[in-house]
N, C-alpha and C positions, 0 to 999 in steps of 0.2 A: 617203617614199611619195608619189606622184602620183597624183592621179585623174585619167582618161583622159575618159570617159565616167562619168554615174551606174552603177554596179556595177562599173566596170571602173579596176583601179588597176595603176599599172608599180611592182615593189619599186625604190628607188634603193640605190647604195652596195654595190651586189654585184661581186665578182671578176669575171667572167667567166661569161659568159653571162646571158640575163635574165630576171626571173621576174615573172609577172600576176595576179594575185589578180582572181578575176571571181566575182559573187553570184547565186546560185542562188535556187531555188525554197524550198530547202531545205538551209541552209547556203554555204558558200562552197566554190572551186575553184583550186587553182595550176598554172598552166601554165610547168611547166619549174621549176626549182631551183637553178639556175645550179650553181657551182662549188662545193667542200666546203669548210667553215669557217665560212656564212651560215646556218645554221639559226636562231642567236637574231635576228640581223638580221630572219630572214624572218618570223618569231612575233612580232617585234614591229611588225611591219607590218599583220598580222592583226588584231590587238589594238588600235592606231591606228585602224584601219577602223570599229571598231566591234564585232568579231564576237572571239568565245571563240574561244581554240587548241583547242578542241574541235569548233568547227563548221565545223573545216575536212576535208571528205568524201570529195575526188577531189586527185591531184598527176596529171594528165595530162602524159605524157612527148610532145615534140614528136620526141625522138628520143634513141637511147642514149649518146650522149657525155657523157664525167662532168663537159662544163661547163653541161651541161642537168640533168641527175641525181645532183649529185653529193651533195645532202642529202635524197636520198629518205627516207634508211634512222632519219635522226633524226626528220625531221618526221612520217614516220607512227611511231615509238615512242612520242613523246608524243603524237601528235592521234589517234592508229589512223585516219587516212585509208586510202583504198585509192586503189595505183597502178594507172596505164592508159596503156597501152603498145599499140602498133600490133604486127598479128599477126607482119609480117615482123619487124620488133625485137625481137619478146619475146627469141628465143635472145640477143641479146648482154645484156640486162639480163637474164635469169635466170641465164646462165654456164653456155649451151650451147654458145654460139658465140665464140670468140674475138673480139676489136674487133679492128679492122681496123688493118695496122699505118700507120700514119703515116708520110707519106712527105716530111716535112718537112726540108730538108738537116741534115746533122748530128744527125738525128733528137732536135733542140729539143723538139720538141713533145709527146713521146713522156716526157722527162726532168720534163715538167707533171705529165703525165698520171698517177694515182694509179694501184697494179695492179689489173687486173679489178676488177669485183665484183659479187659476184649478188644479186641482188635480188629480192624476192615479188610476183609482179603477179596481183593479183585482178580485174583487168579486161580483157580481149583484145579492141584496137579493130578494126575492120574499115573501109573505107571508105563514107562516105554516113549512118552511124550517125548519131544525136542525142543530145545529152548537155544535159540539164537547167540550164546556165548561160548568162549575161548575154542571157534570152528565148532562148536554145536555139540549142546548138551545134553547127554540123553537122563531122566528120571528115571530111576529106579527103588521101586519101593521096597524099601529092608527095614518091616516089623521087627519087632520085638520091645526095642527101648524105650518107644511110644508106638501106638497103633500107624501112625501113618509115616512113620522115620522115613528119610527119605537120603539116599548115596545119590551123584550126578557123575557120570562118567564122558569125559572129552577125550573119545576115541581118537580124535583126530590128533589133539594136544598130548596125548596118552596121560592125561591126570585123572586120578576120581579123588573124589572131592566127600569122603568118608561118614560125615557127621558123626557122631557118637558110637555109630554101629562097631566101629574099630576105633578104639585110643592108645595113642603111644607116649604111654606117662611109666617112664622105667621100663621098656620094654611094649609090645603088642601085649592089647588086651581087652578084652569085651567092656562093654558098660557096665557101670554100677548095678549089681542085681537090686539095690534098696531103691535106685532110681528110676527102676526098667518096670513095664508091664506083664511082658513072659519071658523069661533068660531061654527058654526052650525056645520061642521066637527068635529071638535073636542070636544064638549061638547056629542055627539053619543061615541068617540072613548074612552073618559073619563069611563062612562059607561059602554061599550064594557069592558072596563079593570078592572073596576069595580066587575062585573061576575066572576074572577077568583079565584082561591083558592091561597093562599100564606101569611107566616107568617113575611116577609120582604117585604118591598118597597123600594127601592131605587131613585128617584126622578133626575131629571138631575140639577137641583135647589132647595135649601133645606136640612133640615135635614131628616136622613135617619127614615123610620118608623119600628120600631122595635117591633116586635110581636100582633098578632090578627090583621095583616098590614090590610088583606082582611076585616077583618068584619069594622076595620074604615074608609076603603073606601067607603064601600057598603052605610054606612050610612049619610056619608057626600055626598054620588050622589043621593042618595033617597033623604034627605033633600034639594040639591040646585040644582042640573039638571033637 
C-alpha cells in the first residue's frame, strides 16, 4: 500500500486495474476494486491503514468493467459496505444490460473477462453529487468509456481520482477505443477533466501523477485532443 496524500492511499500488487482507499468522516472508502482474486490483498491493505474491515462504508464503482469491480461481491460479504454505481451503469452491474462486447482482435480480451455478473447497488450516483470522503468528493460523470464512467474530484485534498477516462501507462492517454463505448465520448470527457484544478491524478490504469497533476494534463489534451 502507498500513501498518496494524508487519507488517500493506492492498493499496490493488484491484477488489473486499481484500487484507492480514501478516509472519511466516518470510516473509509474504495474506489474501484480492480480485478477478481484481490479481495484478501485489498482487506489487508485496509487493515495496514489502520482502519477495521468493518469501517470500510462505500466501494464506489468508477465504472462496470470486471477489472474495476471485480471484488465487489466478496468485499462487501465481509465488510457489508454498500456499492455506488453511476445511474447510466447501474444496468450492466445489476445484470440488466448486457457488457458491451469487446472488440479486441481475436476477441483476447473477452477470453479475460469473467461471465456477467450482477451485482446489488445500494447507492445510485448522479452527476455533481458529494460523497463524504478525503474532505468531500464531488461526482463527475465522464461518458464515453462506459455510459456512466465516472472521475471523483477532492477539491479540497486537490486529488481526482480519474478511472479509465485518463490512463497513464507510458505516458497520458485515453482508454482503449476496443474497450470504450464512444471514443468521441470520451475524448470530450477527457478534456472536460482536463479543465479542473488538482495537484494529483490518480488514473484507474497507470502510475499515479504526482504534482502540477492539472497543468500536465491540460497540456497533454491541448496537444492531442
Amino acid at each position: 500500500m502507498r500513501a498518496i496524500i494524508a487519507g488517500v492511499y493506492a492498493i499496490e500488487g493488484l491484477k488489473t486495474g486499481r484500487s484507492y482507499l480514501v478516509e472519511g468522516s466516518d470510516g473509509v472508502a474504495l474506489i474501484d476494486t480492480s480485478s477478481g482474486g484481490a479481495s484478501g490483498r485489498i482487506f489487508s491493505a485496509i487493515e495496514a491503514s489502520g482502519h477495521a474491515v468493518g469501517s470500510l462504508r462505500a466501494i464506489i464503482a468508477t465504472h462496470y468493467h470486471f477489472d474495476h469491480t471485480g471484488n465487489v461481491a466478496e468485499l462487501v460479504a465481509r465488510s457489508g459496505a454498500a456499492l455506488y454505481v453511476h445511474a447510466d451503469d447501474a444496468p450492466y452491474v445489476d445484470g440488466r444490460a448486457p457488457w458491451m462486447a469487446n472488440r479486441a482482435p481475436w476477441g483476447w480480451m473477452d477470453r479475460l473477462a469473467p461471465k456477467q455478473y450482477a451485482l446489488k447497488i445500494d447507492r445510485v450516483l448522479r452527476d455533481g453529487e458529494m460523497l463524504p470522503f478525503a474532505g468531500g468528493l464531488r461526482v463527475i460523470h465522464a461518458p464515453g468509456h462506459t455510459p456512466g464512467h465516472i472521475a471523483l474530484h477532492a477539491k479540497q485534498a486537490r486529488v481526482l481520482f480519474a478511472g479509465d477516462a485518463l490512463m497513464n501507462i507510458g505516458g497520458l492517454r485515453l482508454p482503449m477505443a476496443m474497450a470504450s463505448h464512444d471514443m468521441d465520448v470520451a475524448r470530450k470527457s477527457a478534456r472536460d477533466l482536463s479543465a479542473l484544478d488538482f495537484d494529483v491524478a490518480l488514473p484507474g490504469h497507470g502510475a499515479p501523477i504526482l504534482g502540477r497533476a492539472s497543468e500536465k494534463i491540460a497540456e497533454w489534451a491541448k496537444a492531442w485532443l
